[in-house]
Every structure is written in C-alpha cells, then in structure tokens.
N, CA, C and O atoms as CSV, one atom per row, in Angstrom:
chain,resi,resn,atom,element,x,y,z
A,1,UNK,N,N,50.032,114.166,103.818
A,1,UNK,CA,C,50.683,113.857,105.084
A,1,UNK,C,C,51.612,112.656,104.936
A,1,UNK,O,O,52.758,112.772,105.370
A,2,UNK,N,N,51.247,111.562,104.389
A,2,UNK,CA,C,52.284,110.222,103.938
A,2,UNK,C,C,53.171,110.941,103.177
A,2,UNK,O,O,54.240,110.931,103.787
A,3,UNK,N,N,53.272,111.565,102.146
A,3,UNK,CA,C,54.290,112.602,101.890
A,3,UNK,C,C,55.637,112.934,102.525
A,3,UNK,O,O,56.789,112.652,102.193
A,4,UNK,N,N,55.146,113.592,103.498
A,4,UNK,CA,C,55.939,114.761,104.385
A,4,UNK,C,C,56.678,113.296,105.182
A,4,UNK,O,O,57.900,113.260,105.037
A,5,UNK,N,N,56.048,112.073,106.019
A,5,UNK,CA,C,56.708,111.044,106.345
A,5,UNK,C,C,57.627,110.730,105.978
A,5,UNK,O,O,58.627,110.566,106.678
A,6,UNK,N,N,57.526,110.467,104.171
A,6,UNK,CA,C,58.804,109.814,103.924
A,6,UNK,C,C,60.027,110.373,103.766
A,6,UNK,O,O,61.112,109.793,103.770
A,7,UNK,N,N,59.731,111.891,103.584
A,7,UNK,CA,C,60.697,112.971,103.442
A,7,UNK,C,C,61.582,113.129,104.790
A,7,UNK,O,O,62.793,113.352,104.778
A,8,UNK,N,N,60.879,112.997,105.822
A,8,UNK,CA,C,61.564,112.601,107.116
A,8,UNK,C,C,62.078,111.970,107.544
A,8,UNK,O,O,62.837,112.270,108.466
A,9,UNK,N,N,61.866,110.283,106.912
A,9,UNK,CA,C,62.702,109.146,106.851
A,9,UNK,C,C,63.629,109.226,105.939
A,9,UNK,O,O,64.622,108.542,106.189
A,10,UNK,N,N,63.659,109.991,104.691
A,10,UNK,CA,C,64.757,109.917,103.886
A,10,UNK,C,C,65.757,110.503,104.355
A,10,UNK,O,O,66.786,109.865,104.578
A,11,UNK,N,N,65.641,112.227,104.673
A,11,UNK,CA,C,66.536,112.481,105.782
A,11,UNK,C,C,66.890,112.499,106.649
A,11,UNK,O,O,67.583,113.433,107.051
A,12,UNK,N,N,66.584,111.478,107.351
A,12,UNK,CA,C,67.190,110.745,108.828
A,12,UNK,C,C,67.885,110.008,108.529
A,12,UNK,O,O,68.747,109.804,109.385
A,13,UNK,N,N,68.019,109.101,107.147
A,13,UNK,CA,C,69.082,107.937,106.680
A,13,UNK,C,C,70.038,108.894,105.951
A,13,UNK,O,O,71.202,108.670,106.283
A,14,UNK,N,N,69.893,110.008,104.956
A,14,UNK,CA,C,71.045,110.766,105.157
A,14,UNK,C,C,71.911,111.205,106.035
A,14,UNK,O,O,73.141,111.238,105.995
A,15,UNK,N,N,70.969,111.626,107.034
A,15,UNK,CA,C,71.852,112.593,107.714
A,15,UNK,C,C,72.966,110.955,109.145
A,15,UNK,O,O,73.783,111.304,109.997
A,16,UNK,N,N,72.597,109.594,108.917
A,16,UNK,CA,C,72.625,108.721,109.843
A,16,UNK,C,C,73.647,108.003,109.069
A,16,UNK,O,O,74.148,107.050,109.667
A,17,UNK,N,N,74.273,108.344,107.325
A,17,UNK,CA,C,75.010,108.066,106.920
A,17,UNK,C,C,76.198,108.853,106.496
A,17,UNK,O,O,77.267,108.428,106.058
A,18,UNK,N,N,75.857,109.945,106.684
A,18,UNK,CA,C,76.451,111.280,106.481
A,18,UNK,C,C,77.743,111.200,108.139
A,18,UNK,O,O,78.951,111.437,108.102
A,19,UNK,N,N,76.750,110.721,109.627
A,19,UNK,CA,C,77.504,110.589,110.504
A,19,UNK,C,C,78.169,109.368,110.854
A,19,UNK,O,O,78.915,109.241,111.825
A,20,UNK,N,N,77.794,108.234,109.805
A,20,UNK,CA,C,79.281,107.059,109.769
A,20,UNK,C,C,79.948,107.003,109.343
A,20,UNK,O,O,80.877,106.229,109.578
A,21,UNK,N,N,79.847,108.132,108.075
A,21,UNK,CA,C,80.973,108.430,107.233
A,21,UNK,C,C,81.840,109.311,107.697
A,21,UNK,O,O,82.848,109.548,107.031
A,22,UNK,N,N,81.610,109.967,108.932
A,22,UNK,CA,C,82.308,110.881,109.303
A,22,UNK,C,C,82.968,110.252,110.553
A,22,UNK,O,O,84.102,110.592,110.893
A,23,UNK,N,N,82.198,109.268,111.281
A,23,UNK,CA,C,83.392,108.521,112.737
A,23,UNK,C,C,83.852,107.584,111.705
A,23,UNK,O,O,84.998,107.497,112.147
A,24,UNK,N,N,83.864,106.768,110.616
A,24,UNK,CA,C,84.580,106.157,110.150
A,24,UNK,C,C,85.986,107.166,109.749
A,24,UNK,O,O,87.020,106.739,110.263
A,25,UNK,N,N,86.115,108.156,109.090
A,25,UNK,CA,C,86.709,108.954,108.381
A,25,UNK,C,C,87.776,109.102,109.812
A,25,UNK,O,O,88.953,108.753,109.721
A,26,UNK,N,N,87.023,109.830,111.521
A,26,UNK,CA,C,87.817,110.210,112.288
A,26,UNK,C,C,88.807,108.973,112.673
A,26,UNK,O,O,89.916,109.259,113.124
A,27,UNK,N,N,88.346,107.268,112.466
A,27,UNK,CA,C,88.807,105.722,113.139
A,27,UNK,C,C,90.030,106.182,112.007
A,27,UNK,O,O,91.131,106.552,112.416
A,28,UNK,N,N,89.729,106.120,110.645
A,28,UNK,CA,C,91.100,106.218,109.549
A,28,UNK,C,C,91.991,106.947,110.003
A,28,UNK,O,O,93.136,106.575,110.261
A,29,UNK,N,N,91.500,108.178,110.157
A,29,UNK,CA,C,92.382,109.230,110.241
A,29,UNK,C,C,93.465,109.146,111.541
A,29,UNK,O,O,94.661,109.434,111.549
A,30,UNK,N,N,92.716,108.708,112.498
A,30,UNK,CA,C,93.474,108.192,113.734
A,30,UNK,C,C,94.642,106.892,113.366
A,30,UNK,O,O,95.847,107.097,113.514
A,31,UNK,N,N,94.294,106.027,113.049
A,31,UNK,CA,C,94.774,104.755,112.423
A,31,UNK,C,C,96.156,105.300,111.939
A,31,UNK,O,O,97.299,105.007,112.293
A,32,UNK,N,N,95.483,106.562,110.623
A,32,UNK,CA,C,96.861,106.895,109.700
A,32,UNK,C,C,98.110,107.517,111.154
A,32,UNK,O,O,99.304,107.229,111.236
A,33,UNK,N,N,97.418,108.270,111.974
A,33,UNK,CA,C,98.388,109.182,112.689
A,33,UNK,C,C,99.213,108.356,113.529
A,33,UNK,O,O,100.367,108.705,113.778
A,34,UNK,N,N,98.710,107.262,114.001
A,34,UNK,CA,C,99.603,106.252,114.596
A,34,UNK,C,C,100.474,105.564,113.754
A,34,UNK,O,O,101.407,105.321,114.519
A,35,UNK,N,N,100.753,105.119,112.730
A,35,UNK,CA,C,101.214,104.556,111.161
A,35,UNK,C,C,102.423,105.840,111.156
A,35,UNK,O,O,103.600,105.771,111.512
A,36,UNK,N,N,101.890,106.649,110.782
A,36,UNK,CA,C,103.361,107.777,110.674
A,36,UNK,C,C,104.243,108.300,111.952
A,36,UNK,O,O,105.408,108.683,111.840
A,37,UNK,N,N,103.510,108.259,113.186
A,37,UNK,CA,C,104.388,108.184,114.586
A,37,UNK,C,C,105.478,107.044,114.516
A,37,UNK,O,O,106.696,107.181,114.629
A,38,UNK,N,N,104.688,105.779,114.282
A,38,UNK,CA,C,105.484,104.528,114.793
A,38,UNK,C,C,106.623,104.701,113.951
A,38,UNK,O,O,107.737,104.600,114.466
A,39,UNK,N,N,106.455,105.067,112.134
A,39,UNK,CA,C,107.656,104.821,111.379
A,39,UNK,C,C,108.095,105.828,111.433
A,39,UNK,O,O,109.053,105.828,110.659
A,40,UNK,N,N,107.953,107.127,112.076
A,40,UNK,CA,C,108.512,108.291,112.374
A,40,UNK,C,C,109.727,108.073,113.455
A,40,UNK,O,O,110.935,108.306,113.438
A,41,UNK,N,N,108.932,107.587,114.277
A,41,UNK,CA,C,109.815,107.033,115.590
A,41,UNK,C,C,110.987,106.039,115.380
A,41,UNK,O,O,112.047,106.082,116.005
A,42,UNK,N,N,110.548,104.830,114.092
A,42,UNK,CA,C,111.624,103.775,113.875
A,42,UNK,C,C,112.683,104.292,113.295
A,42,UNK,O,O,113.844,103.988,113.567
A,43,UNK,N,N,112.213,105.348,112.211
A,43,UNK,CA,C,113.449,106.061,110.891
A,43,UNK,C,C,114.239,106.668,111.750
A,43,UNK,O,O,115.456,106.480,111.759
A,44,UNK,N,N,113.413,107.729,112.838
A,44,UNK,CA,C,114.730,108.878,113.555
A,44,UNK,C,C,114.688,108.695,114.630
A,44,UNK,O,O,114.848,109.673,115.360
A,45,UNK,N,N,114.461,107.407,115.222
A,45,UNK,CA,C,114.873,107.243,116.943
A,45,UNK,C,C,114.624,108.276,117.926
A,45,UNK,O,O,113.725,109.117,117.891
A,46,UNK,N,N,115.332,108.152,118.624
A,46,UNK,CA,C,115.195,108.943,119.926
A,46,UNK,C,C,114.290,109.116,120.484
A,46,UNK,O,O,113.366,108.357,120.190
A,47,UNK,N,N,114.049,110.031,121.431
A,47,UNK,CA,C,112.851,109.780,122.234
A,47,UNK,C,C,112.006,110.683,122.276
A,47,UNK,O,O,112.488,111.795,122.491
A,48,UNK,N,N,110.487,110.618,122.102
A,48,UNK,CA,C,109.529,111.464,121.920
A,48,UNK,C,C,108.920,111.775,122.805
A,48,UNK,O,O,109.073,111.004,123.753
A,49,UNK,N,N,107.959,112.937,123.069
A,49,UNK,CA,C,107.153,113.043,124.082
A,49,UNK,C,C,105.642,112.913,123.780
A,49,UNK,O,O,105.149,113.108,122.669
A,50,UNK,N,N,104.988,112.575,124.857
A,50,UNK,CA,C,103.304,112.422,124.556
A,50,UNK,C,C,102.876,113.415,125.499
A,50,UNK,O,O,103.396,113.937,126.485
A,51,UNK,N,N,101.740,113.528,124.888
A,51,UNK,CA,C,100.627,114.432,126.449
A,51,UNK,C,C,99.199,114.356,125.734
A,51,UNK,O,O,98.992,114.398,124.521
A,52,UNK,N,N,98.179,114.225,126.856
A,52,UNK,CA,C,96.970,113.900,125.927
A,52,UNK,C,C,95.439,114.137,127.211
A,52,UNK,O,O,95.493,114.071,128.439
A,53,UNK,N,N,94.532,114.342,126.552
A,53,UNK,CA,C,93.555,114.282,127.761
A,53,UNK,C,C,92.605,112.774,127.450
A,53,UNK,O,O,92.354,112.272,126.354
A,54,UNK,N,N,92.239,112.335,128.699
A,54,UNK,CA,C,91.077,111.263,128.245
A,54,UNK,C,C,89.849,111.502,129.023
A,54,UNK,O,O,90.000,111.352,130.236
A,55,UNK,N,N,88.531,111.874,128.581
A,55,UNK,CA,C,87.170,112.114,129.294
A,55,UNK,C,C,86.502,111.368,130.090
A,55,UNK,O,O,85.698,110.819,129.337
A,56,UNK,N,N,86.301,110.965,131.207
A,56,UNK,CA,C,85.673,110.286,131.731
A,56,UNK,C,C,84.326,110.807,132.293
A,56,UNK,O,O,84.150,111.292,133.411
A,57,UNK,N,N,83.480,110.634,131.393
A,57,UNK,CA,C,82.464,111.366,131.918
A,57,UNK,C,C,82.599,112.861,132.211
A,57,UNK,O,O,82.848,113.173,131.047
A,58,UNK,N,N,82.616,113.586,132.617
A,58,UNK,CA,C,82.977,114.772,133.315
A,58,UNK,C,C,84.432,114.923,133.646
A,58,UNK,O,O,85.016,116.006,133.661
A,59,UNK,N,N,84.886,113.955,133.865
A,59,UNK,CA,C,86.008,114.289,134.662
A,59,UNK,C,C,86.997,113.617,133.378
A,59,UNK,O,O,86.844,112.678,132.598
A,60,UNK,N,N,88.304,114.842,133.664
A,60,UNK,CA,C,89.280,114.640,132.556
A,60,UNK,C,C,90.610,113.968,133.469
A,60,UNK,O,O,90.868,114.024,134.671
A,61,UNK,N,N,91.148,113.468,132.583
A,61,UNK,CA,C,92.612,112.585,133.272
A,61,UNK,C,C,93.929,113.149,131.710
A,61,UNK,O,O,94.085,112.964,130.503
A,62,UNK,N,N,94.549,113.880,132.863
A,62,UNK,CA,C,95.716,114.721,131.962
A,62,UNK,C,C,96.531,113.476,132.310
A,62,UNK,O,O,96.420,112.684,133.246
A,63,UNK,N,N,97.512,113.543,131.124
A,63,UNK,CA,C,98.963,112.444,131.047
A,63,UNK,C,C,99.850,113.076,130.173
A,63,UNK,O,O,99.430,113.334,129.045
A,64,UNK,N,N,101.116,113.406,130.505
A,64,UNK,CA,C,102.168,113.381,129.630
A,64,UNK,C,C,103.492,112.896,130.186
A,64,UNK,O,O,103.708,112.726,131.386
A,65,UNK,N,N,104.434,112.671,129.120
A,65,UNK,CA,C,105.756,112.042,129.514
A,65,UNK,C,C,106.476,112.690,128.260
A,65,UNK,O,O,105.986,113.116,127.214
A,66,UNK,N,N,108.243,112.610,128.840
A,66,UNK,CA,C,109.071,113.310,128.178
A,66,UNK,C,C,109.119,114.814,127.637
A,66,UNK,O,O,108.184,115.598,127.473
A,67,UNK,N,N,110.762,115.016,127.364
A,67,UNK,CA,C,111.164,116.471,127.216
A,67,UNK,C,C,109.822,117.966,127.131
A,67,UNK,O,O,109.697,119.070,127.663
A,68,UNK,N,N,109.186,117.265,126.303
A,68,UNK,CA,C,108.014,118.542,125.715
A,68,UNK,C,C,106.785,118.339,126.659
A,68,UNK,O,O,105.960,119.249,126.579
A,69,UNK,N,N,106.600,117.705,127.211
A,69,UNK,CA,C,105.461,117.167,128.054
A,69,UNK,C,C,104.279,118.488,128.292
A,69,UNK,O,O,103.209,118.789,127.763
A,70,UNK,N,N,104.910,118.907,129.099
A,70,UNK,CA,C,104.633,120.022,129.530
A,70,UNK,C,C,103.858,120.922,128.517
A,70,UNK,O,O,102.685,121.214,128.754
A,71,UNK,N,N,104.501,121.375,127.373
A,71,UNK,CA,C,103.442,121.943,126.266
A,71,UNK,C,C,102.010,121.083,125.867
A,71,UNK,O,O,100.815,121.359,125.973
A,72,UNK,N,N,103.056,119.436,125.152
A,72,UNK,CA,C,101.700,119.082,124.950
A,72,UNK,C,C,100.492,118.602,125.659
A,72,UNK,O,O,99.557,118.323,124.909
A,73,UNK,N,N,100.249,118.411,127.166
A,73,UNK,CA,C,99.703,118.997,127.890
A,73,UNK,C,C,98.829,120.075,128.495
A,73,UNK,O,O,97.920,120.125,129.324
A,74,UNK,N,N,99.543,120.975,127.670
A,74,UNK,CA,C,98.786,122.446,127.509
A,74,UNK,C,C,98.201,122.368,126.379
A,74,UNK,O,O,97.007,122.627,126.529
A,75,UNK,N,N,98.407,122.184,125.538
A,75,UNK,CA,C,97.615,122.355,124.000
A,75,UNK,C,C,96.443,121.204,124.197
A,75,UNK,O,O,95.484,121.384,123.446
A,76,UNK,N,N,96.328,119.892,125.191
A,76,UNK,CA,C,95.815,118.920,124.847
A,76,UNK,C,C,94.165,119.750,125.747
A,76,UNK,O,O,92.990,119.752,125.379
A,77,UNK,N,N,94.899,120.410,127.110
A,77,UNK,CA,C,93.818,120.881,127.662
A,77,UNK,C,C,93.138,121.782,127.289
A,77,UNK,O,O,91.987,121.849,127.719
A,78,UNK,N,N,93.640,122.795,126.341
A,78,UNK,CA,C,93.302,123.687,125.638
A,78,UNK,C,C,92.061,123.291,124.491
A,78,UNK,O,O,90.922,123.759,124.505
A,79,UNK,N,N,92.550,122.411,123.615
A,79,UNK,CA,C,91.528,121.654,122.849
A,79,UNK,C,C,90.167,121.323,123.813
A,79,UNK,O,O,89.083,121.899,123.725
A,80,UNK,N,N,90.534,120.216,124.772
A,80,UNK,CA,C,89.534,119.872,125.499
A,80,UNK,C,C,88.500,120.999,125.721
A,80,UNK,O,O,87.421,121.050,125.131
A,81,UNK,N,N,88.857,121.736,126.467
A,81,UNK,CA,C,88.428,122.918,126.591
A,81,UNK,C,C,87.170,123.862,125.647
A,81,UNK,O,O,86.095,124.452,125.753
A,82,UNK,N,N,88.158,123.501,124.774
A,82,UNK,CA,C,87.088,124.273,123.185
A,82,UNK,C,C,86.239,123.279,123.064
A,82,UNK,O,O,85.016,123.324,123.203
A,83,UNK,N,N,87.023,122.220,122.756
A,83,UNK,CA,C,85.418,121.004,122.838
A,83,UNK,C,C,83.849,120.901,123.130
A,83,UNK,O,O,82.713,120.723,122.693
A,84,UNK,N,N,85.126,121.282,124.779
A,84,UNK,CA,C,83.402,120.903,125.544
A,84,UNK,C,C,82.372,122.590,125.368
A,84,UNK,O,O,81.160,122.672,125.565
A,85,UNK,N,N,83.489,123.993,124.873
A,85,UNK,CA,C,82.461,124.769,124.534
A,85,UNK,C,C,81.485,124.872,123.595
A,85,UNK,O,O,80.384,125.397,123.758
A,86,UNK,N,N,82.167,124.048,121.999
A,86,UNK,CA,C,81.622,123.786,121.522
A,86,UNK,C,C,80.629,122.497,121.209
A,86,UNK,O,O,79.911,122.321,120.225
A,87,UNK,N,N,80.778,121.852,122.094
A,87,UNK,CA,C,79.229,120.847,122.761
A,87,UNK,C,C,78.489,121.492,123.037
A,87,UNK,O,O,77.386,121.140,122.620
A,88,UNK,N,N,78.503,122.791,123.861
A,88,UNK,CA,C,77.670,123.371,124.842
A,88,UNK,C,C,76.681,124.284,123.529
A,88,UNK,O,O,75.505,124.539,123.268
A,89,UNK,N,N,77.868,124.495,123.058
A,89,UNK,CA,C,76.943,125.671,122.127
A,89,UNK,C,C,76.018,125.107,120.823
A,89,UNK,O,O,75.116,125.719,120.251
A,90,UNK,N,N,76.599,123.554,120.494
A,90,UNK,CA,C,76.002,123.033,119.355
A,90,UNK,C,C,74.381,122.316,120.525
A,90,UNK,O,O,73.256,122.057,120.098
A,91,UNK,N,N,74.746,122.222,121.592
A,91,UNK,CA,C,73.420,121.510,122.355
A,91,UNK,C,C,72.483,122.427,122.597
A,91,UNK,O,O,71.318,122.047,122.710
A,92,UNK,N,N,72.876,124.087,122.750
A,92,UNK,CA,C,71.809,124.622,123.121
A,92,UNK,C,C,70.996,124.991,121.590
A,92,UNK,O,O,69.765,125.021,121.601
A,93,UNK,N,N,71.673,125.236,120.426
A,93,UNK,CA,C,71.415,125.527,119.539
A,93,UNK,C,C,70.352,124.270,119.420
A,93,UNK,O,O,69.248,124.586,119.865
A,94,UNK,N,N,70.424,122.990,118.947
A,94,UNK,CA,C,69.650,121.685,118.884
A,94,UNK,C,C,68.463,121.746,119.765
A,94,UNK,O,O,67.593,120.943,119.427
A,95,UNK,N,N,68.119,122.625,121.020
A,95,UNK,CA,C,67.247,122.895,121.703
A,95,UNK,C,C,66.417,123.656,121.072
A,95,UNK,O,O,65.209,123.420,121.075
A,96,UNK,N,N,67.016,124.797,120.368
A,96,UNK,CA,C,65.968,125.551,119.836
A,96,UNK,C,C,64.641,124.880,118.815
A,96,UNK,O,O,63.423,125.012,118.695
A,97,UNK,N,N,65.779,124.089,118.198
A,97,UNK,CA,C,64.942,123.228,117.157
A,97,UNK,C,C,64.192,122.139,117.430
A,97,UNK,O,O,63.590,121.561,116.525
C-alpha cells in the first residue's frame, strides 16, 4: 500500500509539471505574437484591424475595430465557442474518472 502512494505522488508532480510547462509555453507563445504584430505593424504601416473575445465568467465581451473587424469578430466567437464545447466535454469525461 506505501507503494501504490508514492506512485500517486510521483504522478501528480508529473502531470503538475507537464501543466507549467504548457501555460508557460502558451505566456511565450503569446509574448512572441505580440513581438511580430508590433514589428509587423512598424515595417508596413498602415492600419490594422483587431477583434477578440474576453470571458468574464460566463459572460463574453466581443471587441473589434477597423476595416476587417467584422470577420475577426466572427472567427474570435467562433473559437470561443469551440472552447467552451470543449470544456464541457473534457469536464464530463474527468467525471467519469
């Protein structure tokens, strides 16, 4: 039985480093995408558009500005969307277990 314990603690620190390596990885990856906008934006000027969702709890807050708005907007809610299905479906699954 002390056995089977530590085998449970070992993979709980895997699996608890496995998921900082992975929001660290998403902080970089974000980091990089702002880094190539900004000098994207400085090299070829003009003016870009944003659109984006932000979660508040339940409740989502759509934003976009400029020419394309409108699409990315749609694609941003679209994502959201899949998101939260796939929350739904990774939570009920985690129930079973």
């Amino acid at each position: 039985m002390l056995r089977s314990e530590e085998e449970t603690e070992e993979e709980g620190i895997s699996i608890s480093s496995r998921l900082f390596a992975l929001i660290a990885l998403g902080f970089v990856l974000v980091f990089v995408g702002i880094v190539v906008l900004a000098v994207a934006a400085i090299v070829f000027g003009g003016s870009g558009s944003v659109g984006g969702v932000i979660f508040i709890g339940p409740i989502p807050i759509v934003f976009g500005a400029g020419p394309d708005a409108a699409w990315l907007i749609l694609i941003s809610v679209v994502l959201a969307v899949l998101s939260m299905i796939v929350f739904l479906v990774m939570s009920r699954r985690l129930r079973k277990y």
